[in-house]
Wavefront OBJ file of the C-alpha trace (Angstrom):
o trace
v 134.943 126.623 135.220
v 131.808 126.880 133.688
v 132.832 125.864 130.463
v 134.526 122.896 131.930
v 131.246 121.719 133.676
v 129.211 121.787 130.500
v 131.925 119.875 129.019
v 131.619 117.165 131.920
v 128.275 116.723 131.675
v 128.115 116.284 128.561
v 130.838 113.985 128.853
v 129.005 112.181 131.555
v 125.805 112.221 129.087
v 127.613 110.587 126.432
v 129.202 108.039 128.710
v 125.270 107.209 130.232
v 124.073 106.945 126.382
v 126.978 104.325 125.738
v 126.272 102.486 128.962
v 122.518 102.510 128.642
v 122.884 100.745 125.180
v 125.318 98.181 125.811
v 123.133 95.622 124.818
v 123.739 96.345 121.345
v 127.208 95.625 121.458
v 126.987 92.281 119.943
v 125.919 93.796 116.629
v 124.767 91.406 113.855
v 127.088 91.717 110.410
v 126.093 92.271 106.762
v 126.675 88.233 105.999
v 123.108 87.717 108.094
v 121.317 89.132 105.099
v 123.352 86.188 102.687
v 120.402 83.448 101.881
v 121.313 80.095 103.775
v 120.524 77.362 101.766
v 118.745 74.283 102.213
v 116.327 76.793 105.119
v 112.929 76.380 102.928
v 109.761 74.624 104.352
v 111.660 75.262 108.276
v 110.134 78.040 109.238
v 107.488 80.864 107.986
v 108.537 83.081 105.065
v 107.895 86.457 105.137
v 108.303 88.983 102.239
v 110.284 92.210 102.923
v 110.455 95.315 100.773
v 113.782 98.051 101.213
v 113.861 101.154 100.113
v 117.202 102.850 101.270
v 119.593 105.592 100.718
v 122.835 103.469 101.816
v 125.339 102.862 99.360
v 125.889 99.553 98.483
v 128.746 97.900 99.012
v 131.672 98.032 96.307
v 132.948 94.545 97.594
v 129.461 92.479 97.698
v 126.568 94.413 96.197
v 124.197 92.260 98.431
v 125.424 94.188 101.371
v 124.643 98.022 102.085
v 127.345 100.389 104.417
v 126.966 103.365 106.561
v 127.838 105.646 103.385
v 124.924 108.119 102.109
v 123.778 107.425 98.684
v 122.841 110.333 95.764
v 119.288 108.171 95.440
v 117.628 105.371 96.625
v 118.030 101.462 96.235
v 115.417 99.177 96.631
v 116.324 95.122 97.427
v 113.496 92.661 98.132
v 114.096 89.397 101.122
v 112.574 86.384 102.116
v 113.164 86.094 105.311
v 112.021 83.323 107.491
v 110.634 83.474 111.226
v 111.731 80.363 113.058
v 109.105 77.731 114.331
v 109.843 78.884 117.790
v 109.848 82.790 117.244
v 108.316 84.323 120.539
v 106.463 87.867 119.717
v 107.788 91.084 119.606
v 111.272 89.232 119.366
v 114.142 89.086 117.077
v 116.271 85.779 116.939
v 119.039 86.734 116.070
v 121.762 83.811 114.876
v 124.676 83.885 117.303
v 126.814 83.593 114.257
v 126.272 83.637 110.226
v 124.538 81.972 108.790
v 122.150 80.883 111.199
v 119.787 78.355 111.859
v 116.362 78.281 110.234
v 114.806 75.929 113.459
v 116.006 78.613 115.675
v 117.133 82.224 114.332
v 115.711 84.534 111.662
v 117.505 83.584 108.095
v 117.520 84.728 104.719
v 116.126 82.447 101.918
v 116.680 84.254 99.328
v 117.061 88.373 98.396
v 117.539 90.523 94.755
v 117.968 94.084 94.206
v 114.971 96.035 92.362
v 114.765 99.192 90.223
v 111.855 101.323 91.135
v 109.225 99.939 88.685
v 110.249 96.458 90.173
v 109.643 97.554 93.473
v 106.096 99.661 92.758
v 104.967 95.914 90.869
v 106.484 93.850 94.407
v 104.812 96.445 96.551
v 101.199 95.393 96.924
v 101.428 91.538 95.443
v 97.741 90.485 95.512
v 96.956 92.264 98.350
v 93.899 93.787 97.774
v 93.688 96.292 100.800
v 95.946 98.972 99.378
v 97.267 99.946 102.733
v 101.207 100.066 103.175
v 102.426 100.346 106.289
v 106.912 102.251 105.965
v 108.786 101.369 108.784
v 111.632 104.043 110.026
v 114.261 102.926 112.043
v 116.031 104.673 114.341
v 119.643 105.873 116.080
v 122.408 103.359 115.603
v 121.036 100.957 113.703
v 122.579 99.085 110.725
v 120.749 97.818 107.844
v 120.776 94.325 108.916
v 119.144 95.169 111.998
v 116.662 97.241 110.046
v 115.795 94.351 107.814
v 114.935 92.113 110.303
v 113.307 94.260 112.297
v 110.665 95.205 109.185
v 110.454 91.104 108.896
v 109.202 90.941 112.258
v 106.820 93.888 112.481
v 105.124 92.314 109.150
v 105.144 89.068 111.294
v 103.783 90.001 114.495
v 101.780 93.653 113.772
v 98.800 91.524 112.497
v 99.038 94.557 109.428
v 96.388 93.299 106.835
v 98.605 95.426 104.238
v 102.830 95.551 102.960
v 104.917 96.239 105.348
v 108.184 98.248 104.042
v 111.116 99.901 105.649
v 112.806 103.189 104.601
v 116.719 102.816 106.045
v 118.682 105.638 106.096
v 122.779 105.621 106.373
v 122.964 105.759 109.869
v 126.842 104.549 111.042
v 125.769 101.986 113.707
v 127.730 102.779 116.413
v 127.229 104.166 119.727
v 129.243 107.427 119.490
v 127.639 108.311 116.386
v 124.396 110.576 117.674
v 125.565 113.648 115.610
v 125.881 112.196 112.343
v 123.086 110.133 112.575
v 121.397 113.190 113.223
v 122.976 114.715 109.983
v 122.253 111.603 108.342
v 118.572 111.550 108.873
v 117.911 114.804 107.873
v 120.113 114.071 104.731
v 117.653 111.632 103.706
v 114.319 114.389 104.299
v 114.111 114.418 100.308
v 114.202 110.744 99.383
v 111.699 109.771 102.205
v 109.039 112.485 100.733
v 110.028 110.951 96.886
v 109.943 107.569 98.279
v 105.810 108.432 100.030
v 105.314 109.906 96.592
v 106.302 107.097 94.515
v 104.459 104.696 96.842
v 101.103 107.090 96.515
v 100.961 106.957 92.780
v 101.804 102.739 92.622
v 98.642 101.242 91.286
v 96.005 99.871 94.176
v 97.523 101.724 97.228
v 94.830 103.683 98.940
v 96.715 104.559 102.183
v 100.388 104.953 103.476
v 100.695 104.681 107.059
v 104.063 105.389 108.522
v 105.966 104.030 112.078
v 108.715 106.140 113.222
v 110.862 105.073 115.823
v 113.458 106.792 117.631
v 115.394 109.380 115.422
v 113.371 108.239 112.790
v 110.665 110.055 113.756
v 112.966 113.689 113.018
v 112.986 112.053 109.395
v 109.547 111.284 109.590
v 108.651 114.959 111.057
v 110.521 116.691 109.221
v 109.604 115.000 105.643
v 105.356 116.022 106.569
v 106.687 119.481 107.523
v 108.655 120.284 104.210
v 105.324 118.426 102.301
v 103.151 120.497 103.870
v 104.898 123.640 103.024
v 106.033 122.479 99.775
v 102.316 121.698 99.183
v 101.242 119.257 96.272
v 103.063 116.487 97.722
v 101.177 113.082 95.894
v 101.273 111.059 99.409
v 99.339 113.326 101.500
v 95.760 113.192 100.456
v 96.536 109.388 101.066
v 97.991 109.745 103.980
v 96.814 107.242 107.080
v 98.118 106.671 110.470
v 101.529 108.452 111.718
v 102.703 106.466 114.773
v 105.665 108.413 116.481
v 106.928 106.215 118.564
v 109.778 106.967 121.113
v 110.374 110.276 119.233
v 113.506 112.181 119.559
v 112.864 115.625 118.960
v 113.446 118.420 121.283
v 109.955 118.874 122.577
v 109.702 122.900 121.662
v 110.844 122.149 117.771
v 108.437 119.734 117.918
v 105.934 122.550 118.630
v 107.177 124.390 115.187
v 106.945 121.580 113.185
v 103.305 120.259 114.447
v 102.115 124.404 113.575
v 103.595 124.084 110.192
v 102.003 120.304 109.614
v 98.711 121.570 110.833
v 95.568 118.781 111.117
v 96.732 115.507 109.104
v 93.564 112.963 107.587
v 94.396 111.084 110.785
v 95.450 111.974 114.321
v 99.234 112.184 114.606
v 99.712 109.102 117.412
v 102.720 109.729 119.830
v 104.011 107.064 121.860
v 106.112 108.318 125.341
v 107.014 106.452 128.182
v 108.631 107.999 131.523
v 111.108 105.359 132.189
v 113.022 105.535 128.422
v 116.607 105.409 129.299
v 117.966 106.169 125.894
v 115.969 109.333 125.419
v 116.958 109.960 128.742
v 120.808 110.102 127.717
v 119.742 112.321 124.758
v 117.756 114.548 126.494
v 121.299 115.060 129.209
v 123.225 115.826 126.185
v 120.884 118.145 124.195
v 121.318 120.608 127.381
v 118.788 118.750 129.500
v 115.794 119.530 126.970
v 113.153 117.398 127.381
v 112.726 114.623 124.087
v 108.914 114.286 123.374
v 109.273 110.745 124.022
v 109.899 110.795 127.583
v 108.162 113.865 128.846
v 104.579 113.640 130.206
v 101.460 114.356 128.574
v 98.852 114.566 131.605
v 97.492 118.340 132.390
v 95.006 119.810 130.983
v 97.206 122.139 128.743
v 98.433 119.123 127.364
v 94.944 117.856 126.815
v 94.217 121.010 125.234
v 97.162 120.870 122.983
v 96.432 117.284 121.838
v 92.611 118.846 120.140
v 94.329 121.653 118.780
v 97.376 119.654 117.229
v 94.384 116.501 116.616
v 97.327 114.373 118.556
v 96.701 110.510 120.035
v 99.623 110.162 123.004
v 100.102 106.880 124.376
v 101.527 106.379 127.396
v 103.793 103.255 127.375
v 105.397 103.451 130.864
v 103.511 100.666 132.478
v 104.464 98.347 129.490
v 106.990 95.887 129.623
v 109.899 96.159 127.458
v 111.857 93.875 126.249
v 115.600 95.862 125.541
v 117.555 97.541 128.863
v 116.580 100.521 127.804
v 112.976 100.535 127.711
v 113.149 102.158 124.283
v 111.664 99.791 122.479
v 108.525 98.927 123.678
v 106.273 100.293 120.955
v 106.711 96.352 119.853
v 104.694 94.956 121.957
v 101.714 96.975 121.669
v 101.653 97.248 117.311
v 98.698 94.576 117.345
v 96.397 97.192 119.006
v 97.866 100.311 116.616
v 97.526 97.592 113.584
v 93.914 97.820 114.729
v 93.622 101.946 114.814
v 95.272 101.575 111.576
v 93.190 99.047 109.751
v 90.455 100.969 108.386
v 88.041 104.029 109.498
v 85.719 100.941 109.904
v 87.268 101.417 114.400
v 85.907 104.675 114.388
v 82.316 103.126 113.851
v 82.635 100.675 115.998
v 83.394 103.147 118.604
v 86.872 102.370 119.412
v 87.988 105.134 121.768
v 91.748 105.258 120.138
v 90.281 107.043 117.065
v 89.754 109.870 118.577
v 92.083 112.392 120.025
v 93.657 112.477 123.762
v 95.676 110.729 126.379
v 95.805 106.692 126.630
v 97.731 104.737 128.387
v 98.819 101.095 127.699
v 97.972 98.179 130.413
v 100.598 95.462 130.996
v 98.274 92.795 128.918
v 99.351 95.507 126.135
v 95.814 96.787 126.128
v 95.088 100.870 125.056
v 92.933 102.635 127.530
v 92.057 105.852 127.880
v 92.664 107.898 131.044
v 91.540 110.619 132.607
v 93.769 113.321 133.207
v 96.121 113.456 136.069
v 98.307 115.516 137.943
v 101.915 116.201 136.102
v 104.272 118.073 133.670
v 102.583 118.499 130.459
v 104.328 117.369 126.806
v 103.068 120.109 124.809
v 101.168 122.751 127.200
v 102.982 125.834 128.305
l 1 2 3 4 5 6 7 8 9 10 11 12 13 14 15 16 17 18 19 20 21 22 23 24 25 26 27 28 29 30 31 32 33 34 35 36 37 38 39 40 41 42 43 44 45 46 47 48 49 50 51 52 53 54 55 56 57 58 59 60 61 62 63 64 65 66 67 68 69 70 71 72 73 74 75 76 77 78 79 80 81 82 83 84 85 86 87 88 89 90 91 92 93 94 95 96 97 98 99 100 101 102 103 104 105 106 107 108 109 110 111 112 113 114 115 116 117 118 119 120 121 122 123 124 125 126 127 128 129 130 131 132 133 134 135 136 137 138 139 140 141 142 143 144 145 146 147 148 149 150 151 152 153 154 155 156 157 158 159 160 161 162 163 164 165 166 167 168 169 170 171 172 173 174 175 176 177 178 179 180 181 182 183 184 185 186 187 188 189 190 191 192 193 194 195 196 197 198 199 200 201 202 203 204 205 206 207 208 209 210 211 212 213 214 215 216 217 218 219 220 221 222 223 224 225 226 227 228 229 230 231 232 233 234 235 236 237 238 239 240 241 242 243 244 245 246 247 248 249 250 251 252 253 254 255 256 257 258 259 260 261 262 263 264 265 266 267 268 269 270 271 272 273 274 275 276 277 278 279 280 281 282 283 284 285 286 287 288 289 290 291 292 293 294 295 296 297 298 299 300 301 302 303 304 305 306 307 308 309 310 311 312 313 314 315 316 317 318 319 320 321 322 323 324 325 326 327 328 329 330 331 332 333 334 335 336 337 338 339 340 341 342 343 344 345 346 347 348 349 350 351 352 353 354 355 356 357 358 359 360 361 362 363 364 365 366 367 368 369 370 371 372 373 374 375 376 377 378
């Protein structure tokens, strides 16, 4: 009987997860990322940079599947943001091609070999930052694509904005092997940081982890710390781990092997997350670090020894069902904690370590502690 409980809940978990993300179900197709023609001088270009271990497809090789690649590919877009884009947003076309006056559309995209990609990378910009993108659970490389378009639109990021997509299937039963396929790509990502650190005129690599791309991300500093030597991390920046779904306690083992970082490690949670909700019910009812509270004073204590930032989104508006991705609508302000150590001497609190919380204007604020269930104390 036992047995058959366990079995029901998780059942019941995996139905919640499916129901939870509905709104996905409509899921855009690999002809979005075709160039439409005739689109130029409609809307705003913006330049995005892929590096990826999909394999490409066999039938179109402007198209990438759900298949795991020995190696990475690199392809370079110009995308354009329609006239009437609205923040935070993705418009998507309701059908291929799409509309440059109203939906996101491809002008014009070609694949790159490594060197290509280190010479696109910076292109005049003289800031050296870089700014890698990590997607998370069931999303296909279309949606990835845009999704880096519109972060370089709307983030306000002075630097490149690029996106690291790993193979994950897309589909709403496919938790496990996404799982699997993230940590597949643990490797690439920390050859992909280190291939980025030694490209001429970068001075800092930031990275934004959302979802189950922050076990990626995690688990790529862990294995670079350990490893040691690793060419990205004496230029490492700002870690931003939004949404994060990692079993709180490994979390805990892989933030003692990481250690301090140059910059805090930010995490954003938020109470109300309905997706990490659903993963949390079928992981055994283990709470996800992006949905468990971060206000006692163990936690506080936790966040100076681990040098963490945790941001508490739960007051912010989100613009998905599931309130997991609202991270989106408050990258202006962690474009400005990731600008330049130039905040810290203006006195910006967000440099510094500790508990913030995020207004509904989207405005950071730190907060004094309250009364609750801690993320990290014990």
């Amino acid at each position: 009987m036992a047995s058959f409980i366990r079995m029901f809940r998780l059942a019941a978990a995996a139905l919640a997860l499916v129901a939870c993300l509905a709104a996905c179900a409509d899921r855009p197709g690999p002809r979005l990322l075709h160039p439409v023609a005739d689109a130029a001088g409609v809307g705003t270009p913006v330049r995005v940079l892929m590096a990826t271990t999909r394999q490409r497809s066999t039938v179109d090789r402007r198209d990438f599947t759900d298949k795991r690649n020995f190696g990475l590919s690199y392809e370079q877009y110009s995308i354009s943001i329609p006239p009437t884009h609205v923040e935070g947003q993705i418009e998507w076309p309701s059908e291929a091609p799409g509309d440059p006056a109203r939906n996101f559309v491809v002008l014009n995209s070609g694949a790159l070999d490594e060197a290509g990609f280190s010479k696109a990378l910076l292109n005049g910009r003289k800031s050296g930052e870089v700014a890698v993108f990590v997607h998370g659970y069931n999303t296909n490389y279309q949606e990835a694509v845009y999704r880096v378009a519109e972060l370089s639109r709307d983030s306000g990021f002075p630097g490149t904005v690029v996106g690291f997509a790993w193979p994950s299937l897309g589909t709403l039963t496919g938790y496990v092997a996404d799982r699997e396929a993230s940590t597949y790509s643990r490797d690439y990502f920390e050859e992909f940081l280190n291939d980025l650190a030694r490209t001429p005129g970068v001075k800092r690599i930031h990275i934004i982890a959302h979802s189950m791309g922050n076990w990626l991300a995690v688990e790529t500093l862990r294995q670079a710390k350990i490893r040691g030597g690793s060419a990205f991390l004496p230029k490492l920046g700002e870690v931003f781990l939004m949404s994060p779904d990692i079993d709180v306690d490994v979390f805990r083992t892989q933030i003692d092997a990481i250690g301090k970082l140059n910059e805090p490690i930010t995490i954003g949670i938020s109470r109300d997350d309905r997706a990490l909700g659903a993963s949390q019910r079928i992981a055994g009812d283990l709470p996800r670090l992006g949905n468990a509270l971060a206000d006692t004073p163990k936690a506080q204590e936790a966040m100076t020894r681990y040098n963490l930032r945790v941001i508490d989104m739960s007051d912010t508006k989100s613009l998905d069902a599931m309130n997991h991705g609202k991270f989106v609508s408050i990258l202006p302000a962690l474009s400005e904690v990731a600008r330049n150590d130039a905040a810290a001497a203006r006195g910006n609190p967000v440099s510094r370590t500790g508990l913030f919380v995020v207004n509904t204007a989207g405005t950071i604020l730190q907060t004094p502690l309250r009364l609750g269930q801690a993320v990290l104390g014990q």
